[in-house]
N, C-alpha and C positions, 0 to 999 in steps of 0.2 A: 688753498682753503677748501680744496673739492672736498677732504675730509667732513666739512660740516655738513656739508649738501648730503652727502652718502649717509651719516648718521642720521639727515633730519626724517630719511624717507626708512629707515632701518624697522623692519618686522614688527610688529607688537608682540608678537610670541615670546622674541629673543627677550623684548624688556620685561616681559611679567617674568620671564626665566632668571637673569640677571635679581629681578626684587625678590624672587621668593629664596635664590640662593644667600644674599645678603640679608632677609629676613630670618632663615634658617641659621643659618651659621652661629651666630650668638647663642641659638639654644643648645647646639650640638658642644659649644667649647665656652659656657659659662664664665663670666665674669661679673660680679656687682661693679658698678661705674658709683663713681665718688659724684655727689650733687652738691650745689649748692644750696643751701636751706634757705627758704624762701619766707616771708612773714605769716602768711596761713599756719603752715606746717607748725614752725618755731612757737606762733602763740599757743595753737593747741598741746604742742608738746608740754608745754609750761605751763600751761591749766590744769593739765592732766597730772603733771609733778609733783603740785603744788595741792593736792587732793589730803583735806587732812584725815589722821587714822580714825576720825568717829564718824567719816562719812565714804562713800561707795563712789566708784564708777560703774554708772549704767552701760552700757554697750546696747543699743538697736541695732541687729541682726537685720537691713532689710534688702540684701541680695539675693538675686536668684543665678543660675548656670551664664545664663547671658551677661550678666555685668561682672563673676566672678574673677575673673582674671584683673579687673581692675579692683576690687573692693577687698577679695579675700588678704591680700598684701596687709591692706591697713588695717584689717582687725587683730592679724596675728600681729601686726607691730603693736597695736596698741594691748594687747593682752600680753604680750613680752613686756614692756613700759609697765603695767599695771603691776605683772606678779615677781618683777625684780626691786619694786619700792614698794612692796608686800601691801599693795591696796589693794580693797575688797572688789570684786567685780560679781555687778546684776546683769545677766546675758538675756535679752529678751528680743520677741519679734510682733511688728504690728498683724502679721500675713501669717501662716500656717507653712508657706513653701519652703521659708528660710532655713526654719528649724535645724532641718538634717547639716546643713554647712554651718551653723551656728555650734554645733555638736560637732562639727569635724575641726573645727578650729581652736574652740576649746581644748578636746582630747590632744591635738597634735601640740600645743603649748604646754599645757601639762604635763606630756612624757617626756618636753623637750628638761624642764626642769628638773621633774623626778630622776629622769638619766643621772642627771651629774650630782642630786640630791644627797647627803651624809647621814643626812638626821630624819627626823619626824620635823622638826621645826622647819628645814632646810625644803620639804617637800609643796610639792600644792596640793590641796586635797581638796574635793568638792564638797559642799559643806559649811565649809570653814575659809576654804580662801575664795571662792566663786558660787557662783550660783545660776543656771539654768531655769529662768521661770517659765518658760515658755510663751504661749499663744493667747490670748485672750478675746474674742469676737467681741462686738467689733471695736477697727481701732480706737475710736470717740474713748469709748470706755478707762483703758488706760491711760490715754492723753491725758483727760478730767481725774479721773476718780484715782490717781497713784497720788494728788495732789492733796487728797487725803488719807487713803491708807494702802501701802504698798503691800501687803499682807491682805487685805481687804478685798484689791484685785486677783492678786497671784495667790490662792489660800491654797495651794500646791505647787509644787515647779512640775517641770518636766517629766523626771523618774516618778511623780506621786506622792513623795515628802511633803512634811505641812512647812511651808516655806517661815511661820514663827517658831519651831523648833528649829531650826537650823542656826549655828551659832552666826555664819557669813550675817545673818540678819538680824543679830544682837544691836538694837539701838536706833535700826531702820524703818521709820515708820512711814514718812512720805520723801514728795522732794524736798524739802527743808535738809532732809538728810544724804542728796546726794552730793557729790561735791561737783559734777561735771557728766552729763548725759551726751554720748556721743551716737550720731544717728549717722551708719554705713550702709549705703545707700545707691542704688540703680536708679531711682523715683524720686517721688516729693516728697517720701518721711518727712526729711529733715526738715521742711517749711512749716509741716501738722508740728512737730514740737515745737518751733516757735510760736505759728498763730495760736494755740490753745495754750501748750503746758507752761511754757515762758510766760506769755503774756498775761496768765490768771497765778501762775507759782510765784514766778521769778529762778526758775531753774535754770543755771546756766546750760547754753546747747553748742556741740560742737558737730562737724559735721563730715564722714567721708564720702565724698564726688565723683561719679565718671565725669571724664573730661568733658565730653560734649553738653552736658548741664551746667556747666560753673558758671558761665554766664549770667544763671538766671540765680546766682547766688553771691555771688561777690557783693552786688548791694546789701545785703543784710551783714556781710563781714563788715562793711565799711561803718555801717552803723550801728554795730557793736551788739545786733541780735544774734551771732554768731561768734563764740567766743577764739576760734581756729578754723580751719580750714586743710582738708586732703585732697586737693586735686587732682585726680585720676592719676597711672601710673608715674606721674613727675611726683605728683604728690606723697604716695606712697612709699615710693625710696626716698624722700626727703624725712620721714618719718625714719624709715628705718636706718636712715645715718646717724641722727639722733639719739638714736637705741642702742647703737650699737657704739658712735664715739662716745657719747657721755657717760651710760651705762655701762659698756662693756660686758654689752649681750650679745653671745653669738648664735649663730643659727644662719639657715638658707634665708638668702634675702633676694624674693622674687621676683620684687619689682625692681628692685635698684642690676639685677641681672637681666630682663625683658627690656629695658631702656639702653641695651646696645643694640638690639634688634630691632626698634624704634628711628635711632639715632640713625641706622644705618641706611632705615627705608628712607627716611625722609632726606637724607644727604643724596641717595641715588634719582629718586625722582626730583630734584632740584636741580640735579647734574640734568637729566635729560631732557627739563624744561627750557635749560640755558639752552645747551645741542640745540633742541628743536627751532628756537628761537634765531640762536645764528645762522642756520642754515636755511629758514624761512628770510631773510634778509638779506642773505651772501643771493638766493636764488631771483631775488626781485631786484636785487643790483646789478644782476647780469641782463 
């Protein structure tokens, strides 16, 4: 059993060597790993499904570079979900920072469609199938006042367009008319749309999570002020299995491929915990 003794006292160099090689390895030789869909995921998928064609999904944009790698996943799933059951999508941000990834997530879903697109119908066109509102200081203001006129707040998007010419907003007046407002999310967003825009609309709110905050949200799932749930990168490729078995939308799925290099770390640091433990014990037995 000297073997355990020898590993307990083994380098730390070698171990962060050993994690970073098994942390790497998964990005070099890609794989999406199949999830189980969990009830968050599944309810919000199904909220979102169930969006009927005279009303919108909103999207809040409120990531920035640091939470991206977990947030970016779920907004392109859920803008795949949206523009394959040809719902209307309002892309907007509480903050000014987001913007630019709010526009890069956009574009990249859109050309993923127009690639394989036949027709003019067949395409997405901004406009008409989406809409970019942008920023609006500060955030009070949208929270409250979209509750009566969403045109009111946003009386331009993004590019400059007067967002009541634009047909995507044929019939859009406030929340009455959205059908599920999803808040993707590093921060508290998603609590500001419940305490305000829920609570004085009745707008349903769904929500996507870094992991390390879910905590301080599962109670609002439980009591049904939260109509789904994305929990950081489990979350996110739980969505995009969804997407992809039910819908039979393809495309890079980033999370559900980042969760072997997850999978991997947390199996090797569990492995060395045991080690270290056995051979802390083997050496106080002697």
């Amino acid at each position: 059993m000297k073997i355990f003794e020898y590993l307990a006292k083994i380098d730390r160099r070698i171990i962060y060597l050993i994690l970073a090689i098994v942390i790497i390895l998964p990005f070099v030789f890609p794989k999406p790993q199949k999830v189980r869909v969990m009830e968050p995921a599944q309810k919000l998928f199904y909220a979102v499904d169930s969006i009927p064609e005279d009303k919108i999904l909103m999207i809040d944009f409120d990531y920035d570079p640091q939470t991206q790698p977990e947030n970016e996943p779920m907004a392109i799933a859920l803008l795949r979900h949206a523009f394959i059951k040809r719902i209307r999508v309002a892309a907007l941000s509480l903050y000014v920072q987001p913007l630019g990834l709010a526009k890069k997530a956009l574009d990249q879903v859109s050309e993923e469609f127009n690639s394989r697109a036949q027709t003019n119908a067949d395409s997405i066109i901004y406009g008409r199938d989406y809409v970019l509102l942008g920023w609006q200081p500060p955030p009070i203001v949208p929270l409250l006042e979209m509750g009566i006129s969403i045109p009111g707040v946003y009386t331009t998007d993004y590019y400059g367009y007067r967002t009541d010419s634009l047909p995507v907003m044929e019939g859009i007046k406030n929340f009455n008319n959205v059908g599920i407002l999803v808040s993707v999310s590093g921060g508290s967003a998603p609590l500001w749309w419940v305490a305000y825009s829920q609570t004085r609309y009745g707008v349903a709110v769904g929500a996507g999570l870094t992991a390390v905050s879910a905590s301080d949200y599962f109670i609002y799932f439980q009591t049904g002020q939260f109509s789904g749930l994305m929990v950081g990168m489990k979350g996110a490729a739980e969505y995009e299995e969804m997407v992809a078995s039910e819908l039979k939308v393809s495309g890079k799925r980033k999370a559900s491929e980042a969760l072997g290099s997850l999978t991997a770390a947390h199996l090797t640091i569990m492995i060395f915990i045991i080690i270290g433990n056995l051979g802390y014990f083997m050496r106080r037995k002697k």
